[in-house]
C-alpha positions, 0 to 999 in steps of 0.5 A: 821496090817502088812505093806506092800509096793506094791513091796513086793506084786508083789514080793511075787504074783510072787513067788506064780504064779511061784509055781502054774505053774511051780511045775512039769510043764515044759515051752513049747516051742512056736513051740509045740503051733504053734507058731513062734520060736521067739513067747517067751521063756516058756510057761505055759499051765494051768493044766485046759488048759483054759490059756497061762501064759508067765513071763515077759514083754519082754516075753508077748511083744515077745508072742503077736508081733510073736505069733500073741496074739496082737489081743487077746482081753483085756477082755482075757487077765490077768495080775497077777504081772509080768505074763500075761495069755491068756484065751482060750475063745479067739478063737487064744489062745484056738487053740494053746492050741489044737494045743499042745494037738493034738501034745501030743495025737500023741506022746503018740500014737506012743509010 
């Protein structure tokens, strides 16, 4: 059996998440979800777009302080090493996600 210390699970949990979302994905920025600016960094939207992932502690405070996920319940919420996700059985995260997809489907329109 291979020994692993609880670091090197996170570590390699993150590394794995970071794959999954950011191979050719790109962050979003908070205001394409309606968001206030200082709501985060980059924002993942997953492919199924039934969550918001956003990296990092100071990140996922910023998102629910400024972006008003705060009030997004725990039983929505989940945490996979230093990635939080928002799912989009939330009524708040679920209009944001369509907030963004409005946003896209107008651009592609214009085009």
């Amino acid at each position: 059996m291979n020994v692993r210390t609880l670091s090197d699970l996170i570590e390699e949990t993150n590394e794995l998440v970071d794959l999954f979302l950011k191979n050719g994905n790109v962050g979003i920025n908070p205001s394409a979800l309606g968001l206030d600016q200082r709501a985060g960094y980059d924002l993942f939207i997953s492919e199924e777009n039934d969550c918001i992932g956003v990296q990092g502690e100071h990140a996922t405070r910023s998102l629910m302080y400024y972006g008003g996920f705060e009030y997004v319940n725990e039983e929505h919420v989940t945490r996979v090493g230093d990635w939080t996700f928002f799912s989009a059985d939330c009524d708040r995260v679920r209009t944001c996600i369509e907030r963004f997809l409005d946003k896209q489907d107008g651009e592609e329109t214009e085009e």
